[in-house]
N, C-alpha and C positions, 0 to 999 in steps of 0.2 A: 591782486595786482599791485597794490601797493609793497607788500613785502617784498614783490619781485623788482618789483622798481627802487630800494634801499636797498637789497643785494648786489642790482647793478650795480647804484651807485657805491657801494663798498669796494667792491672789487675795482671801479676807475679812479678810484681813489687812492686804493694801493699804488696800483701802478701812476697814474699821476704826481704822489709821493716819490716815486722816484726822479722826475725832473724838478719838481720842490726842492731835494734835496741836492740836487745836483748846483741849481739854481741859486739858492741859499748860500753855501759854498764858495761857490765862484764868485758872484755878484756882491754878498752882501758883507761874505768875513773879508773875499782879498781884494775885490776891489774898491769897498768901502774904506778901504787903508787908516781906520783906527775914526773916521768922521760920526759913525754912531755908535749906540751900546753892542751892537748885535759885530760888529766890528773888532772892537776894542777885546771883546770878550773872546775873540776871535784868535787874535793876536795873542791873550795869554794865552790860551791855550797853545799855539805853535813855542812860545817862548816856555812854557811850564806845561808840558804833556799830561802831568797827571792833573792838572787844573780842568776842571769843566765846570759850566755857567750852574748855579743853583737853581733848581729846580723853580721857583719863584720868578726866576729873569726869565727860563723857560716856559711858562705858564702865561706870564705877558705878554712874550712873544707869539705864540702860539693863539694865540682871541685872535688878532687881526688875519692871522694868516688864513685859521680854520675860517673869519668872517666872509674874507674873499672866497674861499672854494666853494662855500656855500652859493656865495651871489654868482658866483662863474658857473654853476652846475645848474643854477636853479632854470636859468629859461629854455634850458634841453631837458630835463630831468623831471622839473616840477618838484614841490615842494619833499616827496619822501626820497626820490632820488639823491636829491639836490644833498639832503641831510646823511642817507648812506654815504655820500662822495665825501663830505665832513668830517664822516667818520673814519672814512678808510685813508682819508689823510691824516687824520691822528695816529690812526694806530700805524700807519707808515713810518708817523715819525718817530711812536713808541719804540717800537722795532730799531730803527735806525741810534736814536739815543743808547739803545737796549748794544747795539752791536758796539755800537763806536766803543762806550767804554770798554764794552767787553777785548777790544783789538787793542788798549792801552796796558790794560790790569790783569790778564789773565794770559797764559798758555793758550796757545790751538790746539783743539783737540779734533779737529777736522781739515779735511783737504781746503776745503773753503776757508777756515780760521786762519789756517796758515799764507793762502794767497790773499786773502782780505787783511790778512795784518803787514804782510811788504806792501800788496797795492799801498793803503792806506801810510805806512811809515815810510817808504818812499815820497811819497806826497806834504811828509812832513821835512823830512833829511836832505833828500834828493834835489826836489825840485820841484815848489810850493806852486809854478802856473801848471800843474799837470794834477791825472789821477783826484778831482774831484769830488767824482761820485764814490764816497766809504763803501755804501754795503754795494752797488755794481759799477761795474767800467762802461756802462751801454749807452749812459749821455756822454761821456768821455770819448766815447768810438765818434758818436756822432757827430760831434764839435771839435774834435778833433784836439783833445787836449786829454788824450792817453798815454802814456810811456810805460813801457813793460818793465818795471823795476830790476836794476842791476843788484848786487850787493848795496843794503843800507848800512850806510856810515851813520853810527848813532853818535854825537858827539862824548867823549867823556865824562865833562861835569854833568851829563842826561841820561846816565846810564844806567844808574841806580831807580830813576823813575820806570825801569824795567825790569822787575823783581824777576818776571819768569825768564826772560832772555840772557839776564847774568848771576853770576856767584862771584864769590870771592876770588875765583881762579880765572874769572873772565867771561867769554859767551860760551854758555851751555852747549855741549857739543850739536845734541842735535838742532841746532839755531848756525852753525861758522858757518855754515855755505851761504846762507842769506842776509848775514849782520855781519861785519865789524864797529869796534869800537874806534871812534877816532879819537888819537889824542893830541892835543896842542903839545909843538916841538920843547916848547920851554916847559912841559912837565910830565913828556915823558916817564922821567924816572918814578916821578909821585906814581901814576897810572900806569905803571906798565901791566897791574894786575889785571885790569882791564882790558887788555888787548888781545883779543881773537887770535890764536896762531895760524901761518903763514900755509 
């Protein structure tokens, strides 16, 4: 009984992870507008995309969160529940850390990589109160702060923090239909290498 009731809790934990994440996100990088660490760290990251928090600020953070899901599961769940549900919020957010980078530093090599990386770099380029949720759009449907990515405009001087999306001759062909490079008028001519054809 008990292992069935830590599986529960595993698997409401997963997906409970996804409004954590959503949550997090929303509330804590953009509307905490730089007032705590989980903010500030936030903020590099949209300023410096290849920046992410050290595992260490993540680890901190992470005690109090797992502490709450524990105490929020516990008076439904009971004690092995409570601890499955802990756990599948971890590993939610493993996953989730696990993808994010993964949508910064690497190619898509799937249908999903490639829609999770405009979701996502649209959310960075585009229009930072939208697209939320990195690994799903489903709290985003819900709340209502979804946009279906147009072409992402990566800025110039940020372009290079996307080894897989550019080369020297500009955006990777198979990337022009869903990136350009935007360049600042006044340099132009520095960047033109940069620049997606038309």
């Amino acid at each position: 009984m008990s292992l069935m009731l830590m599986a529960t809790g595993v698997v409401l934990g997963l997906l409970a992870w996804t409004l954590v994440e959503y949550l997090l996100h929303r509330l804590g990088g953009h509307w905490g507008k730089g007032r705590h660490e989980f903010a500030r760290e936030h903020r590099r990251h949209h300023r410096e995309p290849s920046y992410f928090s050290p595992a260490s600020k993540k680890l901190k953070a992470a005690g109090p969160v797992l502490g709450v899901a524990w105490l929020a599961a516990f008076p439904v769940l009971g004690p092995w529940g409570a601890t499955g549900f802990a756990v599948g919020v971890g590993v939610g957010w493993w996953i989730f850390e696990t993808v994010h980078e993964m949508l910064h530093v690497r190619a898509p090599r799937t249908v999903y990589g490639r829609w999770a990386r405009r979701h996502h770099l649209y959310h960075h380029f585009g229009d930072a109160r939208v697209n939320h949720g990195v690994t799903s759009p489903f709290w985003d449907w819900v709340f209502r702060t979804y946009a279906a990515p147009t072409v992402v405009r990566i800025p110039g001087k940020l372009a290079g923090e996307f080894p897989w999306l550019v080369n020297e001759r500009g955006i990777i062909d198979d990337y022009s239909r869903d990136y350009e490079v935007r360049v600042s008028p006044g340099r132009a001519g520095q960047q033109r290498n940069l620049c997606s054809t038309p």
